[in-house]
Structures are given as C-alpha cells and as structure tokens.
N, C-alpha and C positions, 0 to 999 in steps of 0.2 A: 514230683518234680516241680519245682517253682523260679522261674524266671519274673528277672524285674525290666529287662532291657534287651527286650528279644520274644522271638517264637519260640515254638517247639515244633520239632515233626520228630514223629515216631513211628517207625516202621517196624512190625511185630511179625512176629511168627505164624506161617501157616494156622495152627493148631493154638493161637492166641486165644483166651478164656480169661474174662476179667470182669467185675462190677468196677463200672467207670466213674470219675467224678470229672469234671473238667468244667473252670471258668477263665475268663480274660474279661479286664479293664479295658482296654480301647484296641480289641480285634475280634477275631471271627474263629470259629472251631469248624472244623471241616475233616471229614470221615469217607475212605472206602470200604470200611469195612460197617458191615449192618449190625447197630446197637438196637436193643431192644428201651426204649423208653420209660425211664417211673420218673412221675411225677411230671413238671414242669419243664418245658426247654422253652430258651429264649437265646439270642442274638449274641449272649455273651455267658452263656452256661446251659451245660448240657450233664446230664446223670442218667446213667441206661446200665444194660448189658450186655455184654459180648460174651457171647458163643454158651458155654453152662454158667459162666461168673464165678470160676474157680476162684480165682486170684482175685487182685485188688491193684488201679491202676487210680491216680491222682493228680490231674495236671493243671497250669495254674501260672498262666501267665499275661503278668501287668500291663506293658506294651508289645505286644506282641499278640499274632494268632497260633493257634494250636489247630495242625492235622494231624490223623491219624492214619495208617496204611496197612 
C-alpha cells in the first residue's frame, strides 16, 4: 500500500502474521501491535515481524504517517 498525500492506518486481525516493511518521507510509524526487529529502525522506516511472518505487509507513505493496530 503506497500513499502520496495522506497516512495509513491499519487495523489487522487478532491472528495478524506478517514480515513488515514500512517507510514514510515527512511522518512517523507507530504500532500496537509488537514487531519483532531486523536490521535497522529509524524515525522514518521500520522492517520487523509480526507474530510467525506468514504473510507479507508493505507500507509506504510520502506525506503522511503510518500506524498499525
């Protein structure tokens, strides 16, 4: 999912399972739900995993920040 002129907020399923990718240009990422960490995070991208990392979740937004729920 990629916005150019806006946020995201996502709000997933109990039983949500995903290897994440997520960045934003001029906002913020913010999670209740507990990602597990690879690699690098900073202020404006975040790559982890949720729950086993079944799936595969991509988010990706220019003005705007990105929560997840």
């Amino acid at each position: 999912m990629i916005t150019y002129n806006g946020g995201i907020e996502l709000m997933t399923p109990p039983d949500f399972s995903a290897s994440v990718q997520t960045s934003t240009r001029n906002g913020a990422i913010k999670t209740d739900l507990p990602i597990s960490v690879v690699g690098k995070v900073g202020r404006n991208y975040l790559d982890g995993t949720i729950g086993s990392g079944d799936g595969r979740l991509c988010l990706e937004a220019y003005n705007g920040s990105i929560e997840i729920r």
